[in-house]
N, C-alpha and C positions, 0 to 999 in steps of 0.2 A: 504494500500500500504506500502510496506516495505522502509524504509529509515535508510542512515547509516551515523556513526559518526564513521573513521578510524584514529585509533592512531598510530602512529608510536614510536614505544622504541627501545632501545638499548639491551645489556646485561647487563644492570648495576642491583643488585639483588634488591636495593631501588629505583625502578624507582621515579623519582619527574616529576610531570607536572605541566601543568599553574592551575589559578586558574578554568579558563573555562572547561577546562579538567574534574578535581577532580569536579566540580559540573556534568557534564554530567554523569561521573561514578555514584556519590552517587543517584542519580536518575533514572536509569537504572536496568532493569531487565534483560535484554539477553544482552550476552556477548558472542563472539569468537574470536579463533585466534590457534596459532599451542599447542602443549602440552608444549611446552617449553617457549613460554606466559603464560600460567595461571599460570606454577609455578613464575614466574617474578608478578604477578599481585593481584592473588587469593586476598594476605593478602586485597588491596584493595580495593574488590568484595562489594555489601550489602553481608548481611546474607544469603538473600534469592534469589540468583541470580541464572539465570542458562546459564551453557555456554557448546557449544556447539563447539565440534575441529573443524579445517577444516580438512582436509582428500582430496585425491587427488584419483580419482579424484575430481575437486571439483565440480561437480556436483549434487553428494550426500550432500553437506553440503548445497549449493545451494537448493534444496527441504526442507531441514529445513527452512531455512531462508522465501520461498515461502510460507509455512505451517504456519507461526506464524502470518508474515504481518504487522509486528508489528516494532518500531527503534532498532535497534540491533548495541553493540557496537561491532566492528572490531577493534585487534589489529595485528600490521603485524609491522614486521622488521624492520627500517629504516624509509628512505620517503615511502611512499606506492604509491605511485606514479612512481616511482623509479623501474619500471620491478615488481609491487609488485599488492599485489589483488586489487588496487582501479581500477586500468584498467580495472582488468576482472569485477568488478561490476558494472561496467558504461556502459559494454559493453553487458554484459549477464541481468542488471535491468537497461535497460536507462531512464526510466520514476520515478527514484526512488530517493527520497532526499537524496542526499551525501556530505558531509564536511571531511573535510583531516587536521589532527593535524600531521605537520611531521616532523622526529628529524632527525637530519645524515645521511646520509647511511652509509655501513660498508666499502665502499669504498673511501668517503670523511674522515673518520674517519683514514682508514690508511694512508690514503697522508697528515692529518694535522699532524700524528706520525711523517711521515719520512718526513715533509717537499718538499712533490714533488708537481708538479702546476697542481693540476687536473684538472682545465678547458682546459689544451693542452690533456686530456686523452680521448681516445676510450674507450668506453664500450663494451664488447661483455659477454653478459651472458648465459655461460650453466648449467643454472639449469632451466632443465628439457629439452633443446634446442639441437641442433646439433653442433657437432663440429667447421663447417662452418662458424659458426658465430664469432670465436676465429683464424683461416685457415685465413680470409679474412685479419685480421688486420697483422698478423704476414707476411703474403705472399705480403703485401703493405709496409710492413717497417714501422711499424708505434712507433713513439718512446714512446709512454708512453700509452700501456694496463693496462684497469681496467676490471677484469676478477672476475664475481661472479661464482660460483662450484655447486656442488650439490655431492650427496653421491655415484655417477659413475662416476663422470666426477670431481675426486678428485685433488688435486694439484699434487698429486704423477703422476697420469696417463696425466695430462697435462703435466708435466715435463717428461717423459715417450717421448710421443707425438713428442713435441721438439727436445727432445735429438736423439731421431730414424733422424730425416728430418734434423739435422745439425745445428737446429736454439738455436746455443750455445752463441747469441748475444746480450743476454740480462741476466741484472741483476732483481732479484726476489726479491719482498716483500711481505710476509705470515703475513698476521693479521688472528688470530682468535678470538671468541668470542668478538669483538669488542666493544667499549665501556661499558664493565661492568669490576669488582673487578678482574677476570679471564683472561683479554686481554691478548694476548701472540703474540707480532710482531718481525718473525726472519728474515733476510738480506741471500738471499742464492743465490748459482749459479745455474742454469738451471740442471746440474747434479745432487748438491746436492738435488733440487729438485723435481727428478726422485724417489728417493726413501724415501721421506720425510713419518714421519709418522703426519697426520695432525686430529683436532680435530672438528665436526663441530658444530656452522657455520664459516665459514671461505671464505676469497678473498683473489685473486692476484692484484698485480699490477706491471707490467713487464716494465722495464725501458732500452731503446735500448743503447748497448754502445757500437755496431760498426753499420756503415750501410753497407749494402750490395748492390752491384749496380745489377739490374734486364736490360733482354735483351729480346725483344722479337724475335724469328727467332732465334735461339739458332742453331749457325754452329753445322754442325756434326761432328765434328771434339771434340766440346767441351763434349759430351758423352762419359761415358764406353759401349764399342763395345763387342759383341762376338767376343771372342778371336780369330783370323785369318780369320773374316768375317767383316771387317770395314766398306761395304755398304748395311748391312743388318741394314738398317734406317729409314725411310721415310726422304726421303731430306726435307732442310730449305724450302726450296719456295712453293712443294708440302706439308708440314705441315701446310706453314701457310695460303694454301688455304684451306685446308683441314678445320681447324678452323673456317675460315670463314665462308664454306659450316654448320657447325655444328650450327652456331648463337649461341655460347654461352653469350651472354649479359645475355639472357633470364633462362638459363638450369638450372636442378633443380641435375639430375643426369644422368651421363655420363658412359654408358659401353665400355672399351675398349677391342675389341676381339683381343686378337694375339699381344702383349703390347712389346716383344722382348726384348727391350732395355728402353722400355719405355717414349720413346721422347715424342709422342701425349700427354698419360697421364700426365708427369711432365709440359709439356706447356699450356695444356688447361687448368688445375689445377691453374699455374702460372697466366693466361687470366683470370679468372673466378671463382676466389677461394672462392665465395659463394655456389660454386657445388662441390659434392660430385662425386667420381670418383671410380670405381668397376672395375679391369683389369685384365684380365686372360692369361697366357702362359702356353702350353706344354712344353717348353725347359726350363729344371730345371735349367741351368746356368743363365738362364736370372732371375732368382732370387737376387743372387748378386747383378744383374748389374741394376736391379731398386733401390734395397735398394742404391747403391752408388752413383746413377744419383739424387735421390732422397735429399743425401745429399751433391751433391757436388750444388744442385741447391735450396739449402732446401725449399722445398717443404712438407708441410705437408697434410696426411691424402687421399691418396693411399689406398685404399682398394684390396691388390692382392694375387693374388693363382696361384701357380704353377698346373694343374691339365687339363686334358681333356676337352676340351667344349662341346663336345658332350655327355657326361658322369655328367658333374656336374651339381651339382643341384641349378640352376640359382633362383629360389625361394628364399634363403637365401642372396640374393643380394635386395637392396630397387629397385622398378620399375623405368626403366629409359625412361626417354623423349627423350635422345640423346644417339648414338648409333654408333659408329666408328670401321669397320671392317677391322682390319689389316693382319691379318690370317686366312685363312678358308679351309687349307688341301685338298684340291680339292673339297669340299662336298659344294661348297657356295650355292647351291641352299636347300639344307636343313636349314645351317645354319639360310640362311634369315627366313626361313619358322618358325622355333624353336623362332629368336628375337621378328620376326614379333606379336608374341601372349604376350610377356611382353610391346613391346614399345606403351606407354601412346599414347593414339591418339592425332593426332596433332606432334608426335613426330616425328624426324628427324635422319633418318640411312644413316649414306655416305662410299660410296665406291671407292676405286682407284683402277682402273682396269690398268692392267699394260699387258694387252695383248687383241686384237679383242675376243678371245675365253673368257676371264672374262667377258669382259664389254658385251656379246649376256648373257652368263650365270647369271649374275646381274640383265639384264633386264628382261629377262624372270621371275626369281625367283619373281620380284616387281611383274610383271603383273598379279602370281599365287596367291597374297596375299593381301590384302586390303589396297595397298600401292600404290603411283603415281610419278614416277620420274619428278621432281620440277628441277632441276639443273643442268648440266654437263659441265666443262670445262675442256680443252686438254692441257697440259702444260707437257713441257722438262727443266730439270735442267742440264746445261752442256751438256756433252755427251754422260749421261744415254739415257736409252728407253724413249720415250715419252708417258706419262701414262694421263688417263682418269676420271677425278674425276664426281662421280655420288651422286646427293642428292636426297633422297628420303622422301617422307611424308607421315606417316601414315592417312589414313584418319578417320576423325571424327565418321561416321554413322557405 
């Protein structure tokens, strides 16, 4: 049976460890960790040691490891416990002896630089993860992100990210190469951070220094409008039933059909900023007019297209659970029929039918599709038309 002994280092180029440590090594024949460990370690390998990279996926290295059966030493970044491979070892060899030697992380490491109290920090790490996870803390206000990167989801395109959604309200700290001879920690703003050139590995840690007040029911009044169409909206009250109908507690991903001004999108986003959001318009003006709602409510991580829905190729959007149709050019019975074959089953499509001929046309399109209207409720805002909200559920079988 395989059992493991994971060490956590730094950058430092002479690593030192305890004494427990340097006896485990000098007794040890297998040995892994990334390429940029062994050059940190090599010198204090035995002679006749053999190590083995990890490699991602890590499942390939995983088969090594299965193949041998044997104690293998693991070294990994930081705490390894800390978002690092002792998790996935425990998780992928639970029956397997595992002990954890753990130095810093590179995120404790920059906050003892810069003096900031990391036990008040959020962690959100994307390396290898979804934006969502960095979306959540920023869209809560949260005053002091600890933010690990990966080699796409670099500081530059975080700052990037930011700077698009308005979220100009925080200060940045870039540590690189943390703890070794090479550290390098610069103080920058959210701009300069859009086009930084950065080295890896490297972390953020984003420090809030204005807070922004969040609303939900966001009057219509507070949007950029199509210019000489100011109730081409979906009203407060019908939005935020609309939301309700959607159960975002739960959503993983959100299509908006026919996004306009993009109200739905920027508030469900704002509700539920663990979900990823996909939004599509024909009308090329409303391009602007997300990007600006976007940052006047900053909001990050919009995924939108100006472009035909009937035309585009919905496949290059991730498969969505929740599904919000705001526009459907008279064709809604197709429409449904085209969502109906991406929405995850179990998944949830709502519609506001804003005249008797929608809401027959709605139903009927459910009834052709392997779908069962779950919801509907009838509400007027002011002295608009009184419109028809419909929830639908895909079904499981």
């Amino acid at each position: 049976m395989c059992s493991f002994r994971v060490v956590g280092i730094s950058d430092e180029a002479r690593p030192v460890f305890s004494d427990e440590v340097n006896g485990i090594i000098a007794s040890a024949h297998y040995f892994s960790g990334a390429a940029r460990h062994y050059d940190l370690v090599k010198h204090l390998l035995p002679a006749n040691h053999q190590w083995m990279e990890v490699v991602v996926p890590l499942q390939l290295t995983f088969e090594q490891y299965r193949a041998l059966n044997e104690e293998i030493v693991v070294f990994a970044s930081g705490d390894p416990l800390f978002f690092g491979i002792a998790n996935t070892l425990k998780r992928d060899f639970p029956d397997a002896s595992l002990k954890v030697y753990p130095t810093f992380n590179s995120l404790q490491m920059l906050a003892h630089h810069c003096h900031l109290p990391y036990g008040l920090m959020k962690v959100a790490t994307l390396t290898g993860r979804p934006w969502p996870n960095l979306d959540k803390e920023l869209v809560q206000g949260s005053d002091f992100i600890g933010v690990l990167t990966d080699k796409n989801k670099t500081p530059a395109a975080i700052g990037q990210r930011m700077k698009e959604a308005g979220l100009l309200n925080y200060k940045v700290y870039l540590g690189e190469r943390m703890g070794g001879e090479l550290q390098v920690v610069r103080e920058l703003s959210v701009d300069e951070l859009a086009s930084v050139e950065s080295i890896m590995p490297n972390c953020l840690i984003l420090e809030k220094t204005v807070h922004f007040e969040r609303t939900f029911g966001i009057p219509e009044e507070g949007f950029h409008h199509l210019e000489g169409r100011p109730k081409m909206i979906t009203k407060r009250s019908i939005r935020l039933m609309t939301l309700s109908m959607l159960k975002l507690d739960t959503a993983k991903v959100l299509w908006d059909i026919g996004f306009c001004t993009g109200s739905v999108s920027i508030e469900a986003k704002q509700m539920a900023p663990q979900m990823e959001v996909f939004s599509i318009e024909k009308r090329k003006e409303s391009r602007a007019l997300i990007q600006k709602n976007q940052q006047k409510f900053r909001i990050p991580g919009i995924k939108y297209c100006i472009d035909d829905f009937y035309t585009f190729d919905l496949s290059k959007w991730k498969v969505p659970d929740r599904i919000f149709i705001g526009g459907h050019g008279g064709r809604l019975k197709e429409m449904v029929a085209r969502l109906e074959t991406y929405l995850q089953p179990g998944g949830i499509m709502v519609f506001n039918a804003v005249s008797d001929e929608t809401a027959t046309a709605f139903k009927e399109a459910i009834e052709a599709v392997s779908m069962t209207i779950s919801d509907k409720m009838p509400i007027q805002q002011d002295d608009h038309n009184p419109v028809t909200l419909y929830q639908a559920i895909k079904n499981n079988s």
